[in-house]
N, C-alpha and C positions, 0 to 999 in steps of 0.2 A: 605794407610788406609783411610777409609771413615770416616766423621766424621758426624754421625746424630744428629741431633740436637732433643731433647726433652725439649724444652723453652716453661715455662707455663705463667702464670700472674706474675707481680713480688708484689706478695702476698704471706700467709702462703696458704696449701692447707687445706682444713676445711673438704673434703673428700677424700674420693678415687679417684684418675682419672676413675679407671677401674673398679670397685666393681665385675662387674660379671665376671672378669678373678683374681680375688685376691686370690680364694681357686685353682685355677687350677693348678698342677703340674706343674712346671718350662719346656719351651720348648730348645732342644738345640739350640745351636746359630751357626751356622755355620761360618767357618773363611772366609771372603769374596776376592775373588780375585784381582789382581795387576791390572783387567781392569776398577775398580770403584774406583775411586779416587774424592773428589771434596776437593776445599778450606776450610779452617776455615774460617769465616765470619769474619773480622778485617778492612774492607776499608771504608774512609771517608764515601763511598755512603752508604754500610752500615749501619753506626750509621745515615744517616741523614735520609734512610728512617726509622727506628728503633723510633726516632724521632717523626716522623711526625704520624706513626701509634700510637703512645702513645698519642701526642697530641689530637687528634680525639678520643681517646678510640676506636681501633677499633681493632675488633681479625681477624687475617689473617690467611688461612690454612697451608702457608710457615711455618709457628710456630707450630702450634696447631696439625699437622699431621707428624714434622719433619722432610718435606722437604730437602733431600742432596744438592738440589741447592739454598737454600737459600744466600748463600755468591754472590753468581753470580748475581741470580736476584735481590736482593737487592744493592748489587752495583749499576745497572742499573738504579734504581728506578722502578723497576717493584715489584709490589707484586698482589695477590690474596687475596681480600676481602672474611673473612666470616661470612655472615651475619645472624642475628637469637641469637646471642649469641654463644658459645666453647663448650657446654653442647650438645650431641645428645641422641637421645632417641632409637636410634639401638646401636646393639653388633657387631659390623662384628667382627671379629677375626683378620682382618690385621690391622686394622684402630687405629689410637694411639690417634684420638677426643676422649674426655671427653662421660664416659656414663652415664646419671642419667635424673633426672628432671629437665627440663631448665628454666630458668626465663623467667618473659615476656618480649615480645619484646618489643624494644626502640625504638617509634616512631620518633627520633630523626636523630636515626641509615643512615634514607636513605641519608638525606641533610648532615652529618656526610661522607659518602661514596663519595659523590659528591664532596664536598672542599677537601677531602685529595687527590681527583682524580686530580684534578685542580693544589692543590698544588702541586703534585709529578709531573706534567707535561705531565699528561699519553697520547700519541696517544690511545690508546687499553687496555681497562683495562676487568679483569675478577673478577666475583662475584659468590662466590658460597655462600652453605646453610651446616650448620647440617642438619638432619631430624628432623622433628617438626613432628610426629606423633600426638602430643598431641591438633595440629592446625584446626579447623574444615578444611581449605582447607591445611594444611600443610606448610604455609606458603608463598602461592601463590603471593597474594596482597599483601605483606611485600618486593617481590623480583621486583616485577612490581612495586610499588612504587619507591625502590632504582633505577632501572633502567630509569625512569622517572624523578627522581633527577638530576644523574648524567648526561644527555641528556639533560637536562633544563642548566643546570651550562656548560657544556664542549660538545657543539653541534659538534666540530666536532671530539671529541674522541668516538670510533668505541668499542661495547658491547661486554661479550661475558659472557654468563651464565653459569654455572656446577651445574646442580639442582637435589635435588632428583627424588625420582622415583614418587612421590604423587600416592602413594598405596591407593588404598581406598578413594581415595578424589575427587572425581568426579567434573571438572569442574576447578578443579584447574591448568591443562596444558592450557588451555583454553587463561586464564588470563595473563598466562607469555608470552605465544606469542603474543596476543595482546597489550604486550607493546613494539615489534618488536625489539629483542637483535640483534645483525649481526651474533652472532654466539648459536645456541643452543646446548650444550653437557651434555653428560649424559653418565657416564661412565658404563660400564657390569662388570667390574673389574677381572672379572674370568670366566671361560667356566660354561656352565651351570651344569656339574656335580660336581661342588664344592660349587656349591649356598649354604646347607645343611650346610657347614661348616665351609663357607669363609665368605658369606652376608647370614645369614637365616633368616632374616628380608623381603630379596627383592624375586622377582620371575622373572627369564631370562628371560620369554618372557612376561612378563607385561612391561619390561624394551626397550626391543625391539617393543613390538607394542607403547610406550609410542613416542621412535624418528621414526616410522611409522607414528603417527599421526600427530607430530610436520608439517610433509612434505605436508602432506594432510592438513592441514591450510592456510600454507603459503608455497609455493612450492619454491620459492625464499631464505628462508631461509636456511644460510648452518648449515647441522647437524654434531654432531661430538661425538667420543664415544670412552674412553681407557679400555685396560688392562694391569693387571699385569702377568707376568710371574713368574716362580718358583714357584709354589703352587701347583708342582704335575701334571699341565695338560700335557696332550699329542699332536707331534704337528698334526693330522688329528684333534682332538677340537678345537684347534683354527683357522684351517683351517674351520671348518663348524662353526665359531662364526663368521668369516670374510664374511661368503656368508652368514648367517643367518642379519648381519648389511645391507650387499649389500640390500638385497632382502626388506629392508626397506629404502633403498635411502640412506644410509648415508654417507657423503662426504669427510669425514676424521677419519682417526684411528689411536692413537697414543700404545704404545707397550715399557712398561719399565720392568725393574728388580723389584722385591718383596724383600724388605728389613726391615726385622723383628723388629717392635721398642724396643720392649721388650722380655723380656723371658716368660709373660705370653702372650705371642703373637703365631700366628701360625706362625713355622717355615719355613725357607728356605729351601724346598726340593730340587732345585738345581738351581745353576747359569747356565744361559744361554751365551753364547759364544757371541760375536761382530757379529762372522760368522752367528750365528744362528739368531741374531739379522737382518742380512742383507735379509739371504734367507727370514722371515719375511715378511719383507717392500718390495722384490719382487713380492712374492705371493699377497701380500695385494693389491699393482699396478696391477697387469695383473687380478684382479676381478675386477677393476673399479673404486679405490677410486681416489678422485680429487687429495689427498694429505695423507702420511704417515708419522708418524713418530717412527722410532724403533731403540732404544741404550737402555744399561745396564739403564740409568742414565734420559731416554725422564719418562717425567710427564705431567698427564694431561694440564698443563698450563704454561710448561716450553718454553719460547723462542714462548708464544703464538701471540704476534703483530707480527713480524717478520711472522710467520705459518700463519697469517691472510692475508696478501698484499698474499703470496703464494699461497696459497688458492684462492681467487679471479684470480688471473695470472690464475690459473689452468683452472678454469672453464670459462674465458674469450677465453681461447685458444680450450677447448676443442668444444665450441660452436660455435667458428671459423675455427676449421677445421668439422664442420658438413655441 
């Protein structure tokens, strides 16, 4: 049995998590198979990183999104910083972030990101964002900032950004690369013919020419970008979402299960096999990515330092056999 965690604030809630999915008809919930399994969260590491994010005040997506591998990467002392506040101002329909009006941002926040980086002992730490639509650049220079914090504090701990898409915010990709993350990702989350009713907030190829540009900045910089599976797609779509990434340079691709948080969530149209999983990560190598990763259970930022030394190996080797 999987055990997904849905851990909020440990306060009352004063709203709705979801508001715009509260009238919506209950979706079914499908029975999940004997190949998804992870831990309950109970180990010393556990509580201490548990801890240390509380101390800091900081919201983490491992929590806030319901992460299955939370028990694991927090043992390790790995987590994902989310920074911006828990509040987002998209609806995607798989996503279990908080939807409403978000508070302002906590200038504090970046140098907050930075010590708990230090304290946790991070080599590789990753920061992502809600979407702040509400931000003239969407929260641009609030992530560049953090990223400059924790670079100041833990020089030699290695970046790795998960940002939105800054729809409409001209100038704002700009800024985050010029605060030089080591890794830039930006997930597609679903083939483009589910945009409509997975992410109808974002646009496939505003998403795609977004880690297009990232390369034309900084050519050096590696790109990276997940999806989910189960949602219905077919596999020639995600076969033309792998060459549609390719065809913007991007250097790794991760590939997990879709797992419903709620019932007013979209459901699980079908589990994908191990197998199916593997043909995958085949396909996805022989188009040219430096690095893959695809299981029931791979998330954007799961087992990511580890992915990163790999990553680099990759493209070390593949430059030397050129």
């Amino acid at each position: 049995m999987v055990t997904v965690l849905d851990i909020t604030k440990e306060r009352p809630e004063t709203r709705p998590r979801h508001p715009e999915k509260a009238h919506r008809p209950d979706q079914p919930q499908a029975r999940k198979p004997d190949w998804i399994r992870v831990k309950a969260p109970v180990s010393k590491g556990y509580q201490e990183t548990h801890a240390i994010v509380r101390q800091h005040k900081l919201v983490t997506v491992c929590e806030e999104a319901g992460c299955p591998n939370i028990g694991e990467c927090w043992e390790k002392k790995h987590a994902t910083f989310m920074i911006m506040g828990e509040v987002c101002t998209r609806a995607c329909s798989f996503c279990n972030v908080a939807t409403g009006k978000p508070d302002a941002l906590d200038r504090a926040e970046p140098m907050s990101v930075a010590k708990a980086t230090r304290e946790m002992g991070l080599s590789h730490v990753v920061i992502t964002s809600v979407d702040r639509d509400d931000l003239d650049d969407g929260g641009a220079r609030h992530m560049a900032d953090t990223i400059l914090a924790v670079r100041d504090l833990n020089p030699a701990t290695t970046i790795e950004v998960l940002t939105p898409d800054f729809l409409r915010k001209p100038g704002a990709l700009e800024i985050v690369v010029a605060a030089k993350p080591d890794v830039f990702n930006h997930n597609l989350e679903t083939v483009a013919r589910n945009y409509l009713t997975v992410r109808p907030g974002a646009r496939y190829f505003h998403s795609i020419r977004l880690l297009q540009q990232v390369k034309e900045i900084d050519p050096a910089m590696f790109t990276k970008s997940g999806i989910m599976v189960g949602l219905g797609e077919e596999r020639n779509e995600v076969l033309q979402l792998m060459d549609d990434l390719r065809s913007a340079d991007v250097d790794f691709m991760t590939i997990g299960q879709y797992l419903q948080p709620t019932k007013k969530h979209h459901p699980v149209l079908n589990f994908v096999t191990p197998d199916e999983f593997k043909s995958f990560e085949t396909a996805a190598y022989a188009k040219g990515f430096l690095l893959v990763a695809a299981s029931p259970l791979t998330r954007s930022s799961h087992h990511a330092g580890d992915d990163f030394a790999r990553l680099k190996k990759a493209r070390e080797e593949r430059h030397a056999s050129r």
